[in-house]
C-alpha positions in Angstrom: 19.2 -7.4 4.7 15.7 -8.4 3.3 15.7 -11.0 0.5 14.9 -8.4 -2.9 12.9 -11.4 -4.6 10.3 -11.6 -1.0 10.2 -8.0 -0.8 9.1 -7.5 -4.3 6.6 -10.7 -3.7 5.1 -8.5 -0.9 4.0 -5.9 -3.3 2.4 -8.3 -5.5 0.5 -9.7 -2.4 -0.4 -5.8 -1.5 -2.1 -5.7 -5.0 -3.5 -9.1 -4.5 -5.1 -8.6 -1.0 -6.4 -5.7 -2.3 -8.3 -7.5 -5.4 -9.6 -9.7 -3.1 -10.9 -7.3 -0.9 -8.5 -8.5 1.9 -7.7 -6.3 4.9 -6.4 -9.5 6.5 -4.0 -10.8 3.8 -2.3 -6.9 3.6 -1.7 -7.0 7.2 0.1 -9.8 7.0 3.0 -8.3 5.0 3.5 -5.9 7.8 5.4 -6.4 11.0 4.1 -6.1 14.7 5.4 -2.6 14.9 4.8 -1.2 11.6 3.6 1.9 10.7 1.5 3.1 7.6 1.3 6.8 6.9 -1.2 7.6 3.7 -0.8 10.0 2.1 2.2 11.3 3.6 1.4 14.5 6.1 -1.5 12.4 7.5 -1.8 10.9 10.6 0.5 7.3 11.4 -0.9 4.2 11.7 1.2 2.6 14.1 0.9 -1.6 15.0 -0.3 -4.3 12.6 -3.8 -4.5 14.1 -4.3 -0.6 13.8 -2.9 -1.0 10.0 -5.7 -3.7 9.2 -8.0 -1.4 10.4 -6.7 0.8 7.9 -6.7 -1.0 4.9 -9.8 -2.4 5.9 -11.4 0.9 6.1 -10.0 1.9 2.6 -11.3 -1.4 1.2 -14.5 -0.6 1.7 -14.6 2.0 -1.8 -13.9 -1.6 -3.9 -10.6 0.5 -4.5 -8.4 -1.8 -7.3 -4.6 -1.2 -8.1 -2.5 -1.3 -11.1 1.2 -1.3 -10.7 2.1 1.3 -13.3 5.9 0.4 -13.6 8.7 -2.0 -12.3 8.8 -2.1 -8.4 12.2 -0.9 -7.7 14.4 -2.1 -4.9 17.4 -0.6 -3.0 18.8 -1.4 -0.1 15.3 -2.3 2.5 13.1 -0.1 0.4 10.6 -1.3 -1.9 9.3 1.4 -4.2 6.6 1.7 -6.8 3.9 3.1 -8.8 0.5 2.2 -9.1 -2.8 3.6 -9.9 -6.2 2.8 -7.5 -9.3 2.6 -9.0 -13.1 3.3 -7.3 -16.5 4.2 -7.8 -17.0 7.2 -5.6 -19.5 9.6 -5.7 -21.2 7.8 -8.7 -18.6 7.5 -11.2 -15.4 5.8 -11.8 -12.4 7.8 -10.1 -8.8 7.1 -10.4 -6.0 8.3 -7.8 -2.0 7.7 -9.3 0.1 7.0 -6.2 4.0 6.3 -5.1 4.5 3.8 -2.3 7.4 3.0 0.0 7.8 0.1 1.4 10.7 -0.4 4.1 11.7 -3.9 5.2 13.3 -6.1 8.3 15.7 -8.8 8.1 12.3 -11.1 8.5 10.9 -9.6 5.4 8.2 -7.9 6.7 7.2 -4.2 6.2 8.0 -2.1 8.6 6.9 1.0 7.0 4.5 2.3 4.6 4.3 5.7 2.8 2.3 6.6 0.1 3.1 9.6 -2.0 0.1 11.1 -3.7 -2.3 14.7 -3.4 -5.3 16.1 -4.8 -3.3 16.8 -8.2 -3.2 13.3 -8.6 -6.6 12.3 -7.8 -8.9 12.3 -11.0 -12.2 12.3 -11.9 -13.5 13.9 -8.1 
């Protein structure tokens, strides 16, 4: 089973990366084989190079997050809210998501899925 106190670390270093602008420092929270599906219903992002990509991709809207509550753990699951904030389309926009995380015994995410639609995107 995954170590709670490192899993919840993760998350902080997901918010983290992402201040920094960091496609490399998300990436490595995920494992080899991990897969990222965001929002849920779109396609998967499957390997940790193909996840980078992703994230560095998404990076490039100077999108911030806020954690908007506790991170919850149970069992390997990682769960929590958070908001993103960007400049898009001249003006500040904000987009309030849910994210799972899964884990391995090695503490790495193994999957990723983020819960949000357009009723939670604001300001587009």
């Amino acid at each position: 089973m995954p170590d709670p106190k490192l899993m919840e670390a993760a998350v902080h270093a997901y918010v983290a990366a992402f201040a920094a602008g960091s496609a490399d420092a998300v990436a490595a929270i995920y494992a080899e084989n991990a897969t990222v599906e965001d929002p849920i219903g779109s396609p998967v992002h499957t390997g940790r190079e193909a996840v980078r990509a992703f994230y560095a991709e998404s990076m490039k809207t100077g999108a911030k997050l806020t954690l908007e509550g506790p991170v919850r753990i149970a069992g390997d699951y990682a769960v929590f809210p958070f908001s993103v904030h960007l400049d898009y389309g001249g003006g500040p926009k904000r987009i309030d998501v849910i994210d799972t995380f899964r884990f391995d015994e090695a503490n790495k995410v193994v999957e990723m899925r983020a819960f949000w639609g357009p009723s939670n995107m604001h300001g587009f």
